[in-house]
PDBQT receptor file of N, H, CA, C and O in Angstrom, charges set to zero:
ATOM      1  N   UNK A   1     107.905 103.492 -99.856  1.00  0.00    +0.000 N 
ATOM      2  CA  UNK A   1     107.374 102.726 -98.767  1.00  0.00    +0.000 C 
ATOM      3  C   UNK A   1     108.435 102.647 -97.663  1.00  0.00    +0.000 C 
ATOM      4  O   UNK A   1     109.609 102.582 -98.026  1.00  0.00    +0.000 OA
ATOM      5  N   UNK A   2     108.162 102.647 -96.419  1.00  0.00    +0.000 N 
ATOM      6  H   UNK A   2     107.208 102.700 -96.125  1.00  0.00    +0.000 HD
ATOM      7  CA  UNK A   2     109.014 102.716 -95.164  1.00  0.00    +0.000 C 
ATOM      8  C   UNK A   2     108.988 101.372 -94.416  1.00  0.00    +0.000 C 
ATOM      9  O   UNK A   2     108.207 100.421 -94.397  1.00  0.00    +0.000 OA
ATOM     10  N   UNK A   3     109.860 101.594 -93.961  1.00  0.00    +0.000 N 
ATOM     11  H   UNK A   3     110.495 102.367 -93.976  1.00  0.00    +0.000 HD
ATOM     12  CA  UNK A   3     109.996 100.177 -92.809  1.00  0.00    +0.000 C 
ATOM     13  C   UNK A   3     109.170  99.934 -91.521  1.00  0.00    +0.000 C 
ATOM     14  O   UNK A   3     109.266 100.575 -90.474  1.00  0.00    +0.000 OA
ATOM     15  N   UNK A   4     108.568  99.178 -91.710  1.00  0.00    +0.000 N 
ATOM     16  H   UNK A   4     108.490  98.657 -92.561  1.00  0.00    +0.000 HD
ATOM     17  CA  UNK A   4     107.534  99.795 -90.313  1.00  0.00    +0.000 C 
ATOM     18  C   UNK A   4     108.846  99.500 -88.827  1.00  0.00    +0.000 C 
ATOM     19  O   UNK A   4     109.787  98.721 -88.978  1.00  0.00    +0.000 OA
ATOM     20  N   UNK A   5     108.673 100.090 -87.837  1.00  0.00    +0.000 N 
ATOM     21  H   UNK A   5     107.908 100.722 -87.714  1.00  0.00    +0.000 HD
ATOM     22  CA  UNK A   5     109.261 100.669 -87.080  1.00  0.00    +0.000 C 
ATOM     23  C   UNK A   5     109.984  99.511 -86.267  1.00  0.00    +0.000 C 
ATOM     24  O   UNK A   5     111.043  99.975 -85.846  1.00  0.00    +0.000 OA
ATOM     25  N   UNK A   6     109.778  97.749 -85.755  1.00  0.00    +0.000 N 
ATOM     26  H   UNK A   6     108.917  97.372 -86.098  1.00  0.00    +0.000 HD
ATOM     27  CA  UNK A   6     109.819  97.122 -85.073  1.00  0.00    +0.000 C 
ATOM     28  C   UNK A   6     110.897  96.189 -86.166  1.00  0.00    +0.000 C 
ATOM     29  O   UNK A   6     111.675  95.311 -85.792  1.00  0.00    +0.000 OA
ATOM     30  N   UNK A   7     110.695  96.638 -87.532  1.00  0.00    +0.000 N 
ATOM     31  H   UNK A   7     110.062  97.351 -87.835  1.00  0.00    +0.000 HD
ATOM     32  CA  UNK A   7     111.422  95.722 -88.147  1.00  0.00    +0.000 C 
ATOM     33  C   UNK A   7     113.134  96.383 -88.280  1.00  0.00    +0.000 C 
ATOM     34  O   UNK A   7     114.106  95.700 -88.603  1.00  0.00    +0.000 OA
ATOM     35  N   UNK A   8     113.167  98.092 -87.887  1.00  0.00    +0.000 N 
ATOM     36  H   UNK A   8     112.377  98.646 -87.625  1.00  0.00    +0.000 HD
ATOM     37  CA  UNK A   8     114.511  98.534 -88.249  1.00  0.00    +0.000 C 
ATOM     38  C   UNK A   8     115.211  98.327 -87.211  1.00  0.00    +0.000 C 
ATOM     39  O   UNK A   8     114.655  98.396 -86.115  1.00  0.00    +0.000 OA
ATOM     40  N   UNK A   9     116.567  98.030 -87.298  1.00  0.00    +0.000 N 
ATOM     41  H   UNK A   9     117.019  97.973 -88.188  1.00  0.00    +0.000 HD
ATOM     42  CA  UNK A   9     117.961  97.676 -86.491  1.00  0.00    +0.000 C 
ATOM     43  C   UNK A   9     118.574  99.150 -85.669  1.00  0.00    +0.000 C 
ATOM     44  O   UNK A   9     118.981 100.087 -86.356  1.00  0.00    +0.000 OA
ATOM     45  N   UNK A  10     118.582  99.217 -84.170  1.00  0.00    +0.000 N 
ATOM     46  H   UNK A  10     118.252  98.455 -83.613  1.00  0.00    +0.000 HD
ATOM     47  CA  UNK A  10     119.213 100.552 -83.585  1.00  0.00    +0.000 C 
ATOM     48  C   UNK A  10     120.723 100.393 -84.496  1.00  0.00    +0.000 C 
ATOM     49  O   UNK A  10     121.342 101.453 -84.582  1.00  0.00    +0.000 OA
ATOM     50  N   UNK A  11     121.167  99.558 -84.965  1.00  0.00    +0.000 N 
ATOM     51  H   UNK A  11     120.663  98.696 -84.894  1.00  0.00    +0.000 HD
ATOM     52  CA  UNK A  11     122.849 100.154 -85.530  1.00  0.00    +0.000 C 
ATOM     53  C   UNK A  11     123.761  98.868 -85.473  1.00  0.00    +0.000 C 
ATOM     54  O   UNK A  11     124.364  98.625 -84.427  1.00  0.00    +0.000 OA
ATOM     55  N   UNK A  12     123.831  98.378 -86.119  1.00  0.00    +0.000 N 
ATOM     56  H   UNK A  12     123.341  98.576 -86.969  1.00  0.00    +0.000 HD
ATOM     57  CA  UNK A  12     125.031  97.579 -86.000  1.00  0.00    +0.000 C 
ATOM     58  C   UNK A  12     126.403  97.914 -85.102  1.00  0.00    +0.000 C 
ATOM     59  O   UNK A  12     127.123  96.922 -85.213  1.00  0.00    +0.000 OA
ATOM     60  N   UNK A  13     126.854  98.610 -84.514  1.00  0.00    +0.000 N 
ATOM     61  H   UNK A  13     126.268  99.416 -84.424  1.00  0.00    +0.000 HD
ATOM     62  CA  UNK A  13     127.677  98.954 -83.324  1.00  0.00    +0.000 C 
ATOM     63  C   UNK A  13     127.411  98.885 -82.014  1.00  0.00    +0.000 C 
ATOM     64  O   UNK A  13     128.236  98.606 -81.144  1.00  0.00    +0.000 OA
ATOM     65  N   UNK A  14     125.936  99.207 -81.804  1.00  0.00    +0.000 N 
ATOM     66  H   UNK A  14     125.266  99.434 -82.511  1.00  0.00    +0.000 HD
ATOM     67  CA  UNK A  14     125.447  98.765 -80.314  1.00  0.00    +0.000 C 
ATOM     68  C   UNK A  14     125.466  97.971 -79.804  1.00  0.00    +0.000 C 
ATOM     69  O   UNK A  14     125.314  97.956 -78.583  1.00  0.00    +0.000 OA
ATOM     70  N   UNK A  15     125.708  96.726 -80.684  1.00  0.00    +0.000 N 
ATOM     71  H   UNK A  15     125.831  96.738 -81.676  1.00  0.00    +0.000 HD
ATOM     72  CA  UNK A  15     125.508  94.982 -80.229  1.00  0.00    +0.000 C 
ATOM     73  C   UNK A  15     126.587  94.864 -80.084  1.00  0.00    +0.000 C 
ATOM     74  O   UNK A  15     127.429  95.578 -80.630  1.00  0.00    +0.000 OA
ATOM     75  N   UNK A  16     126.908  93.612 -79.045  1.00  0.00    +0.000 N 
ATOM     76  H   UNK A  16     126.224  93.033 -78.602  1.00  0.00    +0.000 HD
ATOM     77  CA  UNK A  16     127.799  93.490 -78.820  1.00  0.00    +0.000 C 
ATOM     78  C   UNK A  16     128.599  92.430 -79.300  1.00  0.00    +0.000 C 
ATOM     79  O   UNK A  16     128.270  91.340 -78.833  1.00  0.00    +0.000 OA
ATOM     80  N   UNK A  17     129.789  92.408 -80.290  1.00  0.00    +0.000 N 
ATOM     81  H   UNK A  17     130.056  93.294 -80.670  1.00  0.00    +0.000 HD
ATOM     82  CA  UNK A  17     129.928  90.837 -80.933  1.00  0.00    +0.000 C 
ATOM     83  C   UNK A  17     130.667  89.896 -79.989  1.00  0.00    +0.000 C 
ATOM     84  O   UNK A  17     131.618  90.020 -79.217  1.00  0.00    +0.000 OA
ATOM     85  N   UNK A  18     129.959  89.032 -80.308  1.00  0.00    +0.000 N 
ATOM     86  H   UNK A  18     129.186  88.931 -80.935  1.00  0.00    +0.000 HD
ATOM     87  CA  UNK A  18     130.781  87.747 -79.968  1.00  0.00    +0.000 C 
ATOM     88  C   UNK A  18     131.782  86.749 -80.618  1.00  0.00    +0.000 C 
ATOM     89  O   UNK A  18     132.278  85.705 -80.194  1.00  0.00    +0.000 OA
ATOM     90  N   UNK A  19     131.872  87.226 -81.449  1.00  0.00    +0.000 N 
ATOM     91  H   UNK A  19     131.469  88.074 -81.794  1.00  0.00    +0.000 HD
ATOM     92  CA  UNK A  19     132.973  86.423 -82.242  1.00  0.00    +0.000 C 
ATOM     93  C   UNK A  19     134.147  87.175 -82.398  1.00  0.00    +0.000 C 
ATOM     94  O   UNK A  19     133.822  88.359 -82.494  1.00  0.00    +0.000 OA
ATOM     95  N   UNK A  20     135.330  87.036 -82.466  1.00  0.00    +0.000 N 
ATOM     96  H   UNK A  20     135.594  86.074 -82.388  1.00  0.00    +0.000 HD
ATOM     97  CA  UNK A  20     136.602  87.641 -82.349  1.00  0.00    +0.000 C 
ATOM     98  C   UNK A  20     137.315  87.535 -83.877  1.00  0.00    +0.000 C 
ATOM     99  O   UNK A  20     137.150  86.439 -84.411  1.00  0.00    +0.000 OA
ATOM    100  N   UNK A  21     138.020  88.445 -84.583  1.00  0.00    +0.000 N 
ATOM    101  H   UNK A  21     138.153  89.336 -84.149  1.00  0.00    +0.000 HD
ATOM    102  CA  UNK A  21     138.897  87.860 -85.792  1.00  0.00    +0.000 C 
ATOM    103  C   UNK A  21     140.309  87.467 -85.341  1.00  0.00    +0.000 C 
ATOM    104  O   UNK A  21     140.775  87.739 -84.234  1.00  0.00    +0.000 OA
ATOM    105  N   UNK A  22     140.927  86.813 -86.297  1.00  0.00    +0.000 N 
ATOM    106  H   UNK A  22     140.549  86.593 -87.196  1.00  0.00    +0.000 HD
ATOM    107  CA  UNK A  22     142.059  86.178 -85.783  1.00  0.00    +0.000 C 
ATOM    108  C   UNK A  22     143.145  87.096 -85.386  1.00  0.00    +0.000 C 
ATOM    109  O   UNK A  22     144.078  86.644 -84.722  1.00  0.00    +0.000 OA
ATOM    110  N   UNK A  23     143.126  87.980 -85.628  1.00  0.00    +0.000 N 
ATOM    111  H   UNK A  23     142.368  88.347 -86.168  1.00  0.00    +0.000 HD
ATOM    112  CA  UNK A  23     144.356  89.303 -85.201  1.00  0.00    +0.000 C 
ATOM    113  C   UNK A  23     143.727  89.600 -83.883  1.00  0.00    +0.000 C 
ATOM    114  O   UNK A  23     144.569  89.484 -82.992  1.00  0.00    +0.000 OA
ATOM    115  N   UNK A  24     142.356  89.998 -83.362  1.00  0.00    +0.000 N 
ATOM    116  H   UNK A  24     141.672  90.092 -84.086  1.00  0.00    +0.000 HD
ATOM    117  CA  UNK A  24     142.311  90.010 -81.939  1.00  0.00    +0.000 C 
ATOM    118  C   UNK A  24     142.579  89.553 -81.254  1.00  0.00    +0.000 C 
ATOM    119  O   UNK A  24     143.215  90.104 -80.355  1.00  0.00    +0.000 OA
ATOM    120  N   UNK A  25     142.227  88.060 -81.219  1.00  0.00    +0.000 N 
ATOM    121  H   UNK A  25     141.710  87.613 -81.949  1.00  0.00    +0.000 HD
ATOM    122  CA  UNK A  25     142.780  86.621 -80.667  1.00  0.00    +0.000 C 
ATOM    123  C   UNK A  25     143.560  86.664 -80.251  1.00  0.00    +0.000 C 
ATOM    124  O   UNK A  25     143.728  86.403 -79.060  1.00  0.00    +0.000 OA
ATOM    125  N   UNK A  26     144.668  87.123 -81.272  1.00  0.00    +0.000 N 
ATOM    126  H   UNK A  26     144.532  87.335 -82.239  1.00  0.00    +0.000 HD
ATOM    127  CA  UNK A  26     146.265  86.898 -80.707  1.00  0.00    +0.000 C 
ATOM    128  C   UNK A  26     146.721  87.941 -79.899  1.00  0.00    +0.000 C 
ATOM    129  O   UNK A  26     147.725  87.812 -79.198  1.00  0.00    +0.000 OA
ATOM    130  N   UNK A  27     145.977  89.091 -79.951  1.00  0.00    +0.000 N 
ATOM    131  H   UNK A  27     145.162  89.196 -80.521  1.00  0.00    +0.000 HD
ATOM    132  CA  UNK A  27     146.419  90.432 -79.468  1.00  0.00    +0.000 C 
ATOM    133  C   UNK A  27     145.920  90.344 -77.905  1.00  0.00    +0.000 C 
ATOM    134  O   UNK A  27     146.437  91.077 -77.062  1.00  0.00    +0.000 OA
ATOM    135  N   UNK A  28     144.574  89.125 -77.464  1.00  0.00    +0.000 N 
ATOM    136  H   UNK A  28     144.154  88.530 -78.149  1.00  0.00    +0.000 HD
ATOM    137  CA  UNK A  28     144.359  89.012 -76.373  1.00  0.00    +0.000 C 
ATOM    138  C   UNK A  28     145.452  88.239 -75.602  1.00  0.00    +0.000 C 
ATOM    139  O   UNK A  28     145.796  88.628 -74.487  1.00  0.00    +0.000 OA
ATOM    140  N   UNK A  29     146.208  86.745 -76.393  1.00  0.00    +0.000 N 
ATOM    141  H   UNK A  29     145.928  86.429 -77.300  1.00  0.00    +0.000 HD
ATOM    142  CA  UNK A  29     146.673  85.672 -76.011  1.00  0.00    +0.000 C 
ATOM    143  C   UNK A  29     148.454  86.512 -75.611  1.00  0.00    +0.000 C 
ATOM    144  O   UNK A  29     149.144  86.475 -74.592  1.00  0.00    +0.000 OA
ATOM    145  N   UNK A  30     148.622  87.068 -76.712  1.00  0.00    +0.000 N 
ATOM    146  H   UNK A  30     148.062  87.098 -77.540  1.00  0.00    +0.000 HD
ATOM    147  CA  UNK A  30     149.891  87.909 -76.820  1.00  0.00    +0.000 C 
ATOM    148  C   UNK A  30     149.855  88.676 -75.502  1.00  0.00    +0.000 C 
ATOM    149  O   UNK A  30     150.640  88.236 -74.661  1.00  0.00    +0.000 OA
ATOM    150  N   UNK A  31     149.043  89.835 -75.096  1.00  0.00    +0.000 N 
ATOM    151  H   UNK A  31     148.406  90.192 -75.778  1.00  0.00    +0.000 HD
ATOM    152  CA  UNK A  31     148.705  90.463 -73.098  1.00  0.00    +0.000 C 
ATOM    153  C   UNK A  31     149.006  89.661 -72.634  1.00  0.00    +0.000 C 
ATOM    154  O   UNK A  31     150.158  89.741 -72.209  1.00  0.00    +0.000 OA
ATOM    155  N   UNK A  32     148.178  88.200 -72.333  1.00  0.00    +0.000 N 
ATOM    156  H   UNK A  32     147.241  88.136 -72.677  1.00  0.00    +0.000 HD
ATOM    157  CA  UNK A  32     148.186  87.204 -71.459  1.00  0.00    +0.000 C 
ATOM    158  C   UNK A  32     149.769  85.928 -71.265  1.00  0.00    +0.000 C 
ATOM    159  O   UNK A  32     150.051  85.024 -70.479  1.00  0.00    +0.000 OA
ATOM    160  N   UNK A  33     150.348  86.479 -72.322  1.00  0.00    +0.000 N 
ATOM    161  H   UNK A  33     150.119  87.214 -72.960  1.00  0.00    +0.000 HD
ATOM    162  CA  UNK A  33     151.584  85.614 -72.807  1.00  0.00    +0.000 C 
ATOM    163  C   UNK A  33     151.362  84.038 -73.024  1.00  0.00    +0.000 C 
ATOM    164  O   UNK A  33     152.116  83.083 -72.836  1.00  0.00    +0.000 OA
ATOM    165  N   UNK A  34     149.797  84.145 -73.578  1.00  0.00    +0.000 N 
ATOM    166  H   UNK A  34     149.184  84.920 -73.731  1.00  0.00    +0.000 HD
ATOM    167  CA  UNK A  34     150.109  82.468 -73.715  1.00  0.00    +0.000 C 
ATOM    168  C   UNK A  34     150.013  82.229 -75.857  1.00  0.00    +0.000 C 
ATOM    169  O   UNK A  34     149.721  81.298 -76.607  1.00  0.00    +0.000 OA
ATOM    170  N   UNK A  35     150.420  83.577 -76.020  1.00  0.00    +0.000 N 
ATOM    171  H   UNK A  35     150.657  84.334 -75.410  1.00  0.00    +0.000 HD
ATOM    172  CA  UNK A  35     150.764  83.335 -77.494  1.00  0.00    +0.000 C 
ATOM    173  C   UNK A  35     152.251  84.198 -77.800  1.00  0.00    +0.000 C 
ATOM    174  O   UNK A  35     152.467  85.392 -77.590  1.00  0.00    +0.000 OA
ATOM    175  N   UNK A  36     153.130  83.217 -78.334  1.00  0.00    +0.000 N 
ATOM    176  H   UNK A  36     152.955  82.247 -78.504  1.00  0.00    +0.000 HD
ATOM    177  CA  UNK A  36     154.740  84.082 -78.786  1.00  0.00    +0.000 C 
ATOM    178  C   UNK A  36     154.972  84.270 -80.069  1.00  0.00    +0.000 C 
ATOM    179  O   UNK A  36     154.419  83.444 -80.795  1.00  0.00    +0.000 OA
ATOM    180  N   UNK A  37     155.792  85.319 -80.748  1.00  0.00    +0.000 N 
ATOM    181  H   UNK A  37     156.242  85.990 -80.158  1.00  0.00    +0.000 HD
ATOM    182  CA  UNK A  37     155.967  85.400 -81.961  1.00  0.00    +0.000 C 
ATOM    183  C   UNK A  37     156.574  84.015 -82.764  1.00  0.00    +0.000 C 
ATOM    184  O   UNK A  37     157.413  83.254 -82.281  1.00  0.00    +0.000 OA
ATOM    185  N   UNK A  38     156.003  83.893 -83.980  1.00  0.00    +0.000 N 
ATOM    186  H   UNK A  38     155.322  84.510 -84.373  1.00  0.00    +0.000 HD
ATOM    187  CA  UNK A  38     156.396  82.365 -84.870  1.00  0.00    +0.000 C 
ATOM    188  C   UNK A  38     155.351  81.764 -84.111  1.00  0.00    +0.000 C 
ATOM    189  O   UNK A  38     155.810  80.875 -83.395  1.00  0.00    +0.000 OA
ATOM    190  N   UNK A  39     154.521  81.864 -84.032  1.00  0.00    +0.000 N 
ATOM    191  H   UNK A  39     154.148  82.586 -84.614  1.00  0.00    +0.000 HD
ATOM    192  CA  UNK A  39     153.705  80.519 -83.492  1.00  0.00    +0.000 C 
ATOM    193  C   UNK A  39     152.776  80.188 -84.505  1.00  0.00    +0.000 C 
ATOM    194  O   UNK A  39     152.522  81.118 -85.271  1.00  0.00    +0.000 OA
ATOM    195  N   UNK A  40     152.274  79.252 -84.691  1.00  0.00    +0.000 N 
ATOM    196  H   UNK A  40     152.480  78.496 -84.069  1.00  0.00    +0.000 HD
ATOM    197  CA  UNK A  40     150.874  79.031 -85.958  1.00  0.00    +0.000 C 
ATOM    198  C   UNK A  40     149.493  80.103 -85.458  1.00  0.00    +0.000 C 
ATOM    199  O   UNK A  40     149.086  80.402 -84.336  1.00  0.00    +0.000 OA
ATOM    200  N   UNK A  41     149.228  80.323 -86.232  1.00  0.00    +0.000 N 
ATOM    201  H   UNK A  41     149.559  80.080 -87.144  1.00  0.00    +0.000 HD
ATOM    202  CA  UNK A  41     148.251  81.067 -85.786  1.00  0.00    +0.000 C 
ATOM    203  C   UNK A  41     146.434  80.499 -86.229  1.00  0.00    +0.000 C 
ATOM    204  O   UNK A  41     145.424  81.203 -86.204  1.00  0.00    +0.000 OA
ATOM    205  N   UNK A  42     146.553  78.942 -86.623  1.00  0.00    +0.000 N 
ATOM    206  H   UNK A  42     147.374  78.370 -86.643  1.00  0.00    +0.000 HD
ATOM    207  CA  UNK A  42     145.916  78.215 -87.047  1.00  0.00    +0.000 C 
ATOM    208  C   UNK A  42     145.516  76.875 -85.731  1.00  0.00    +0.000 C 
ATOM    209  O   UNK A  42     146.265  75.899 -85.691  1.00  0.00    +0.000 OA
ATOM    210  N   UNK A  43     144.540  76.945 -84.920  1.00  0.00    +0.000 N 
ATOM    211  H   UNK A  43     143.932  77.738 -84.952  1.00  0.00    +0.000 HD
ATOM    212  CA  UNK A  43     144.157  76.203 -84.016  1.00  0.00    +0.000 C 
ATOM    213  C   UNK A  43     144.241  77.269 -82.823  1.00  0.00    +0.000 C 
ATOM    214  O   UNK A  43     144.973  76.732 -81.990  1.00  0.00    +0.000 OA
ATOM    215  N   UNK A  44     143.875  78.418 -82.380  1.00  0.00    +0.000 N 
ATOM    216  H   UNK A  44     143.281  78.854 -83.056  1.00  0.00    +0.000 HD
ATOM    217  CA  UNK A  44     143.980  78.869 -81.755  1.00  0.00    +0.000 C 
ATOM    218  C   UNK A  44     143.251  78.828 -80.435  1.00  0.00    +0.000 C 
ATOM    219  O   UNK A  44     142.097  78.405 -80.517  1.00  0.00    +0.000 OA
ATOM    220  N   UNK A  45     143.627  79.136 -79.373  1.00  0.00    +0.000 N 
ATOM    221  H   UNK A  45     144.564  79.479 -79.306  1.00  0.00    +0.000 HD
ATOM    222  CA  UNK A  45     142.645  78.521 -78.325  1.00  0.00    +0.000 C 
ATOM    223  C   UNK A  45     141.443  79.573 -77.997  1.00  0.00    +0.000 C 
ATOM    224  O   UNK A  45     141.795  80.741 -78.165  1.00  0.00    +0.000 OA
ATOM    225  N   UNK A  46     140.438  79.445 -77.675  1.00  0.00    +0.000 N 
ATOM    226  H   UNK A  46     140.151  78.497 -77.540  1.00  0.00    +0.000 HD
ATOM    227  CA  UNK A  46     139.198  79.947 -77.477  1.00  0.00    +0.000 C 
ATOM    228  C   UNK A  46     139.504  81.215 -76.825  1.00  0.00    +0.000 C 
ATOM    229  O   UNK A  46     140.649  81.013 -76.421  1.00  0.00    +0.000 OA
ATOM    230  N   UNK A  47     139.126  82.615 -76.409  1.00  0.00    +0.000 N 
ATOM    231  H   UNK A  47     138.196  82.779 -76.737  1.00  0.00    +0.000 HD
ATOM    232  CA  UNK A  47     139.383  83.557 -75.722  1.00  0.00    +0.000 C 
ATOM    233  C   UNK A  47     137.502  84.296 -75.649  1.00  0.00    +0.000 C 
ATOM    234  O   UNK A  47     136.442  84.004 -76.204  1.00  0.00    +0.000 OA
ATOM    235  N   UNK A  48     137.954  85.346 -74.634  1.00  0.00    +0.000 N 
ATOM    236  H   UNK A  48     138.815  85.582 -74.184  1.00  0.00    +0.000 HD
ATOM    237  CA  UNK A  48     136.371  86.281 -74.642  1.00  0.00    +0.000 C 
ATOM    238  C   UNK A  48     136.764  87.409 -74.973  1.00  0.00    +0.000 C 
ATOM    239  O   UNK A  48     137.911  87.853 -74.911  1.00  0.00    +0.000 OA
ATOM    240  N   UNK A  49     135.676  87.988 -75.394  1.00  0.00    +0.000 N 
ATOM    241  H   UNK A  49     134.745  87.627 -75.444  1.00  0.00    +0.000 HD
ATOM    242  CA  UNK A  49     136.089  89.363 -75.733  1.00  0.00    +0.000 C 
ATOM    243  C   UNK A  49     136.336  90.305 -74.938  1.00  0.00    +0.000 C 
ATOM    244  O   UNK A  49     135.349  90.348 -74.204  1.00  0.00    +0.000 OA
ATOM    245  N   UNK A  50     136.860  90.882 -74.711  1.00  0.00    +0.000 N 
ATOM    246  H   UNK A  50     137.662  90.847 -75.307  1.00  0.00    +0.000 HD
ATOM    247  CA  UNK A  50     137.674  92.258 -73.467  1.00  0.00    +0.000 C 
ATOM    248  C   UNK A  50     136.209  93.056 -73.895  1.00  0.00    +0.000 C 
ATOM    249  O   UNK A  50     135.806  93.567 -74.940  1.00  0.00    +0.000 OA
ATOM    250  N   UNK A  51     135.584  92.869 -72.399  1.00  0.00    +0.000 N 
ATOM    251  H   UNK A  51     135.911  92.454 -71.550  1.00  0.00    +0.000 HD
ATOM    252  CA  UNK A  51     134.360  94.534 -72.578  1.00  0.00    +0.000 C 
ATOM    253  C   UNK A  51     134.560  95.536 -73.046  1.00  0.00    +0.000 C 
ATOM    254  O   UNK A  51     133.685  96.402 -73.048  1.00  0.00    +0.000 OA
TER     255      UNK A  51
Protein backbone atom coordinates (compact mmCIF):
# COMPACT_ATOMS: atom_id res chain seq x y z
CA UNK A 1 0.00 0.00 0.00
CA UNK A 2 1.37 3.61 -0.87
CA UNK A 3 1.13 6.87 0.64
CA UNK A 4 -1.35 8.79 -0.96
CA UNK A 5 0.47 11.77 -2.39
CA UNK A 6 -0.56 14.99 -0.04
CA UNK A 7 0.42 13.01 2.97
CA UNK A 8 4.40 12.51 1.80
CA UNK A 9 7.12 15.11 3.05
CA UNK A 10 9.35 16.97 -0.08
CA UNK A 11 12.56 16.06 2.38
CA UNK A 12 13.49 16.99 5.52
CA UNK A 13 16.38 19.46 4.24
CA UNK A 14 14.17 21.83 2.35
CA UNK A 15 12.66 23.28 5.49
CA UNK A 16 14.07 25.56 7.00
CA UNK A 17 14.98 25.01 10.86
CA UNK A 18 14.44 27.18 13.36
CA UNK A 19 15.96 26.02 16.20
CA UNK A 20 19.77 26.20 16.55
CA UNK A 21 22.06 23.44 18.62
CA UNK A 22 24.24 24.68 21.18
CA UNK A 23 27.61 24.54 19.17
CA UNK A 24 25.93 26.85 16.50
CA UNK A 25 24.91 29.32 18.98
CA UNK A 26 28.20 29.88 20.04
CA UNK A 27 29.76 29.76 16.63
CA UNK A 28 27.19 32.69 15.80
CA UNK A 29 27.90 34.68 19.28
CA UNK A 30 31.78 33.77 18.92
CA UNK A 31 31.64 36.01 14.83
CA UNK A 32 29.76 38.58 16.69
CA UNK A 33 32.24 38.59 19.81
CA UNK A 34 29.62 38.61 22.27
CA UNK A 35 30.70 34.98 23.34
CA UNK A 36 34.67 34.32 24.70
CA UNK A 37 36.44 31.20 25.35
CA UNK A 38 35.67 29.73 29.24
CA UNK A 39 32.41 31.12 29.23
CA UNK A 40 29.30 28.85 30.45
CA UNK A 41 27.75 27.75 27.72
CA UNK A 42 24.49 27.17 29.76
CA UNK A 43 21.95 30.30 29.56
CA UNK A 44 22.82 31.37 26.34
CA UNK A 45 21.35 34.36 24.73
CA UNK A 46 18.78 33.93 21.93
CA UNK A 47 20.39 34.26 18.26
CA UNK A 48 18.74 33.67 14.44
CA UNK A 49 19.80 31.50 12.21
CA UNK A 50 22.36 32.84 9.45
CA UNK A 51 20.26 32.17 5.97
Amino acid sequence: MSIHPSLKTQGATSEKRNVLKRFERVDILRKDGRYKDGQKVWGLPKTKPVP
